[in-house]
NUMI-763538 format. One record per residue (C-alpha): residue number from 0; x, y, z. Coordinates in steps of 0.5 Angstrom, whole numbers, plus 2048, in hexadecimal, padded with zeros to 3 digits. Each point is the difference from the previous one (the first is absolute). Layout:
// residues N
resi/xx/yy/zz
NUM/X/Y/Z
...
***
This chain:
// residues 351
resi/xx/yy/zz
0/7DC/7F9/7FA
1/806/7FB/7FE
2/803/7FF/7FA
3/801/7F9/7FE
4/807/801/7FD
5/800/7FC/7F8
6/804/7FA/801
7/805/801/7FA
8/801/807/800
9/805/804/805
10/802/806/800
11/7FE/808/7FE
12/802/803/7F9
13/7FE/808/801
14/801/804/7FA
15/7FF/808/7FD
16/805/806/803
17/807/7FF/801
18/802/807/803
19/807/802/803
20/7FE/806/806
21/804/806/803
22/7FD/800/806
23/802/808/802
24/7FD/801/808
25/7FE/808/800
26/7FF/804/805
27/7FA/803/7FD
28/7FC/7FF/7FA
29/801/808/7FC
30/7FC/804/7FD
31/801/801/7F9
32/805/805/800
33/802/7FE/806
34/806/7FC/804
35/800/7FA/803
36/807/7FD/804
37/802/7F9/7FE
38/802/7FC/807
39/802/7F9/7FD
40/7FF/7FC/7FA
41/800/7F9/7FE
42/7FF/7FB/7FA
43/7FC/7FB/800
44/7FA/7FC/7FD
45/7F9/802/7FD
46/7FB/7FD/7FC
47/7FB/7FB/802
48/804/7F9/7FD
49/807/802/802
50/7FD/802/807
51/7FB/7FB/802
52/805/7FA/7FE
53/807/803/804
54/7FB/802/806
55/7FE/7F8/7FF
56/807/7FE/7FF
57/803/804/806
58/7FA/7FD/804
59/803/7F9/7FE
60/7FB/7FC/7FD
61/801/7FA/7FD
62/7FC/7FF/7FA
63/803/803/7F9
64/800/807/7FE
65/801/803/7FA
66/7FE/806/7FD
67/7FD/803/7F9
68/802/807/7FC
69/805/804/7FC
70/806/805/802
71/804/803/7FC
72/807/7FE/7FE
73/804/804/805
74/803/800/808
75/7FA/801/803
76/7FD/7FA/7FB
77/806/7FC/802
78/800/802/807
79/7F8/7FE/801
80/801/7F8/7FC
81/806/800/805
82/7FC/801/804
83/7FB/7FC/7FF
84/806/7FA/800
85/803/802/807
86/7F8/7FE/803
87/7FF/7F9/7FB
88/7FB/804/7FD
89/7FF/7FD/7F7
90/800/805/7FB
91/7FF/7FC/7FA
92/7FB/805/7FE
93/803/806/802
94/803/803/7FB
95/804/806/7FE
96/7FF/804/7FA
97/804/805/7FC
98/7FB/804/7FF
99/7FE/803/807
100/804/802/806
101/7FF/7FD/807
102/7F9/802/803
103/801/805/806
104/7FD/804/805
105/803/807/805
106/7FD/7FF/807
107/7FF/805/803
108/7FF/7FE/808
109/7FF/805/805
110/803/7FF/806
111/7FB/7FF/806
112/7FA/7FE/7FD
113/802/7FA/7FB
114/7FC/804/7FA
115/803/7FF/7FA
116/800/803/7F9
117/802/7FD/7F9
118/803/802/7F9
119/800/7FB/7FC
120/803/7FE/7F9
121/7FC/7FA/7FD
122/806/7FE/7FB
123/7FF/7F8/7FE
124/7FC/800/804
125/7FB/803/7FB
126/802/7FB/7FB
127/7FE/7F9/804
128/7FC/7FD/7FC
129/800/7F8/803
130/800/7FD/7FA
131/806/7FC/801
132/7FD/7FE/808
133/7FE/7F9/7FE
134/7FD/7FC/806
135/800/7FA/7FD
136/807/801/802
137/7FF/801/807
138/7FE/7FC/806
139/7FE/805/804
140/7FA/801/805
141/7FF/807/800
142/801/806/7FA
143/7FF/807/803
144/800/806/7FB
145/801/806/802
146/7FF/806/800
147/7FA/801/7FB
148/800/807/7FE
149/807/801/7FF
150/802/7FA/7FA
151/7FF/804/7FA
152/7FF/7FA/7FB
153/7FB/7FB/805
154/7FB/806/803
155/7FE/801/7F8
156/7F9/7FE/7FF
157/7FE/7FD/7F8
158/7F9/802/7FD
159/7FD/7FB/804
160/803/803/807
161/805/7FA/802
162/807/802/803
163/806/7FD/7FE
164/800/7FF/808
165/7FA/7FD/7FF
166/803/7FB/7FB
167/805/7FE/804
168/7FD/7FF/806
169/7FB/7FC/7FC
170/805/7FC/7FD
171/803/7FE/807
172/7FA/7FE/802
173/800/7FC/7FA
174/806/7FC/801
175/7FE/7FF/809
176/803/806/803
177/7FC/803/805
178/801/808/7FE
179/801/806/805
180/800/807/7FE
181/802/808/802
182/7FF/807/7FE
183/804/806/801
184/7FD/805/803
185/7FD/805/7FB
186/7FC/806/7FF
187/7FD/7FF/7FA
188/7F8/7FD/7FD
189/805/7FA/7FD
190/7FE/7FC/805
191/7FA/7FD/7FD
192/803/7FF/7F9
193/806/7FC/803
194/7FF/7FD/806
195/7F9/7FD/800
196/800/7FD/7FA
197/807/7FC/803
198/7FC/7FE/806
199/7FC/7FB/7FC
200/806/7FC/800
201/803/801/807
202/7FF/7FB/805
203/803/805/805
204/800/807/801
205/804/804/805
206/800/808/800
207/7FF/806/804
208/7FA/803/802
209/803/806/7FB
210/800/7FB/7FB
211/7F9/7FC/802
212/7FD/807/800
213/802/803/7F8
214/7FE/7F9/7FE
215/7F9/800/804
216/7FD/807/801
217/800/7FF/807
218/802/806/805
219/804/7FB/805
220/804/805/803
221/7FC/806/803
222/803/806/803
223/806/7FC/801
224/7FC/7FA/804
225/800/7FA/7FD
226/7F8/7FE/7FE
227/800/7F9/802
228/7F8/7FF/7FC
229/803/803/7FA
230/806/7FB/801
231/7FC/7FB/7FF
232/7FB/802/7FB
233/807/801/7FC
234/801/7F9/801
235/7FA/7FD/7FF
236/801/805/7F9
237/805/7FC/7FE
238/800/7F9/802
239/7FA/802/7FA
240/803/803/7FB
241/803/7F8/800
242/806/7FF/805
243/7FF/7F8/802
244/803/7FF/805
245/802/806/805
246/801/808/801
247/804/803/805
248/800/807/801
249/805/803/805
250/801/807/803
251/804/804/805
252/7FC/7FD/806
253/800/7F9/7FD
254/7FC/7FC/7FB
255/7FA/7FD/7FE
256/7FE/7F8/7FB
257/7FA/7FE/7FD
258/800/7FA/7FE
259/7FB/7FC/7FA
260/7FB/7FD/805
261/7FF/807/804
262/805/7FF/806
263/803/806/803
264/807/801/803
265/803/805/803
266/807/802/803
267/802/806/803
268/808/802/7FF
269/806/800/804
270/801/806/805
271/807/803/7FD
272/803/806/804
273/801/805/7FC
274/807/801/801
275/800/7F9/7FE
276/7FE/802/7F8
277/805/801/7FC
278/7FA/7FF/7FA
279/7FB/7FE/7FD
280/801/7FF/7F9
281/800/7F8/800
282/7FB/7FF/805
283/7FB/7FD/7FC
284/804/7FC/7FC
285/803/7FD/806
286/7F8/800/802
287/7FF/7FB/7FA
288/806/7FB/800
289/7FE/7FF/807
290/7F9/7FF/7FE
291/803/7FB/7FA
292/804/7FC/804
293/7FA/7FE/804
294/7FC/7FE/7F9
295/805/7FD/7FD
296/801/7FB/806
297/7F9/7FF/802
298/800/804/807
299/7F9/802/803
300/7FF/807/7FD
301/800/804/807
302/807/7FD/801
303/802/802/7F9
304/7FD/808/801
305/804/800/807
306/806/7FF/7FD
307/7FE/805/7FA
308/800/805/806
309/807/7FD/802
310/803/801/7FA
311/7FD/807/7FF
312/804/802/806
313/806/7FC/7FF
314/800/805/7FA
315/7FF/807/803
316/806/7FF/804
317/804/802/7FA
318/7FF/805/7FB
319/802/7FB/7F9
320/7FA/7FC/7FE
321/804/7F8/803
322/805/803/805
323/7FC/800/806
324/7FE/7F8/7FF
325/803/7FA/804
326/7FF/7F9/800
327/7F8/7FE/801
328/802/7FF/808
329/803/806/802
330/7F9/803/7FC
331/7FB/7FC/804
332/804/803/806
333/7FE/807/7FF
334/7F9/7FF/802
335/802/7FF/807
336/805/805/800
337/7FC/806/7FC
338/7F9/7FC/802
339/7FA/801/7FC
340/7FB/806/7FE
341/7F9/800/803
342/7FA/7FC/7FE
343/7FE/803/7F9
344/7F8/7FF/802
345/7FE/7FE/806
346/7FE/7F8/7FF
347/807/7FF/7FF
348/804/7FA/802
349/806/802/805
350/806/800/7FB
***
């Protein structure tokens, strides 16, 4: 698969969560009743736009950013708008609300393993609604809408079971942009109620297997090994319930893509030492930007799964969402330096 760029579009327009995180590294995650020790922590970036957009801007890409949401009118709304400025990133329709705090969210990462927990607060967050998101006002090429499941006002259905995610993501396409969406990783029975009916107006698709699992049924991950026909079988789940163009589906050991026209694409990840982790919470976010990048710039889709991968990696390196980001060149470096996980079948090209 290549992309053929529009010719008059530029730029990626990533709406839904704006989150602050308090990252805490633990020693241990307790059990209740319990105590765990606080080894370091840290402020940074959470939620699927304020992420993906910083991990592109610190990746250094020369198309236009801008970014869509609510936060509330206090410092940590203050501190995510300039924010947002100090990386050239729009916020035209990034608003701030009386009504709400600033959404955040305690991580809890245990050293060693990177495995995180979170406490999250949904505050404005809850109360986006995009009804001031006009597209006709931007020139973007790509909108990304995330996390389904955790925007309160676009996750509801009507009686007829469109969402007003669904709406949006309708609307986008309507006025030219090619449309993207996440999840978050919830263990619920709400995934088909909000996330299917959304992906009839999603071009893209990028989750991870957890995520492709809620949403299909399929049992992808079997006594902790990855089941790569269930994988596809998901995929293939997807793609049918109306995504356009691609699904991408990524996990520990790496990621998988179906395209429209049935073509398999797999990449292993790199192999980061352990004591090279400092966390994964903005793993799959850093995975996306980079698989965005190469489709807004037209790349072969191989070359943009690579450097998804990269991204990842750059990412684990820090335990905030976007700290562990480094311009696109010293990211496609990590391959050489960690290199790259075993084939995922046994008919793969060498990566």
């Amino acid at each position: 698969m290549k992309a053929s760029p529009a010719s008059k579009r530029s730029g990626i327009l990533a709406g839904g969560n704006w989150i602050i995180d308090h990252v805490k590294t633990i020693d241990t995650y307790p059990a209740l009743e319990t105590l765990a020790n606080i080894k370091s922590e840290s402020t940074g970036t959470g939620g699927a736009p304020y992420n993906v957009l910083l991990d592109l801007a610190k990746l250094g890409v020369a198309f236009p950013l801008a970014g869509a949401g609510l936060v509330g009118k206090d410092a940590a709304g203050s501190q995510i708008l300039a924010d947002c400025e100090a990386h050239k990133i729009e916020t035209k329709f990034l608003k701030q609300t009386a009504d709400a705090p600033t959404s955040y969210t305690d991580v809890m990462t245990v050293a060693g393993t990177g495995k995180r927990t979170f406490f999250h607060c949904r505050g404005a967050n809850a109360l986006w609604d995009a009804k001031d998101l006009d597209f006709s006002k931007t020139k973007a090429r790509i909108f990304h809408l995330g996390y389904l499941l955790l925007l309160d006002k676009l996750d509801v259905p009507n009686k007829e079971g469109i969402t007003g995610a669904a709406k949006l993501l309708a609307a986008a396409q309507a006025a030219g942009l090619k449309t993207c969406v996440d999840t978050v990783s919830e263990s619920s029975d709400r995934f088909k109620a909000v996330v299917t009916p959304a992906f009839k107006h999603c071009d893209y698709a990028i989750i991870n297997e957890f995520e492709a699992a809620q949403v299909t049924g399929f049992k992808i991950r079997k006594e902790g090994v990855l089941d790569t026909v269930s994988l596809r079988h998901a995929a293939g789940a997807i793609l049918q319930m109306g995504v356009k163009e691609l699904i991408v589906i990524h996990f520990p050991e790496g990621c998988f893509a179906r395209t429209r026209d049935g073509k398999d694409h797999w990449q292993p990840s790199l192999k980061v030492p352990d004591k090279h982790i400092a966390g994964t919470a903005g793993a799959g976010d850093a995975f996306c930007a980079g698989v965005l990048l190469g489709l807004h710039e037209g790349w072969e889709l191989q070359k943009s799964l690579l450097t998804g991968v990269c991204a990842a990696a750059a990412s684990l390196t820090d335990a905030t969402c976007t700290g562990g980001m480094k311009p696109l060149a010293q990211v496609e470096a990590l391959k050489k330096k960690y290199g790259v996980r075993p084939p995922l079948e046994p008919n793969e090209d060498d990566f």
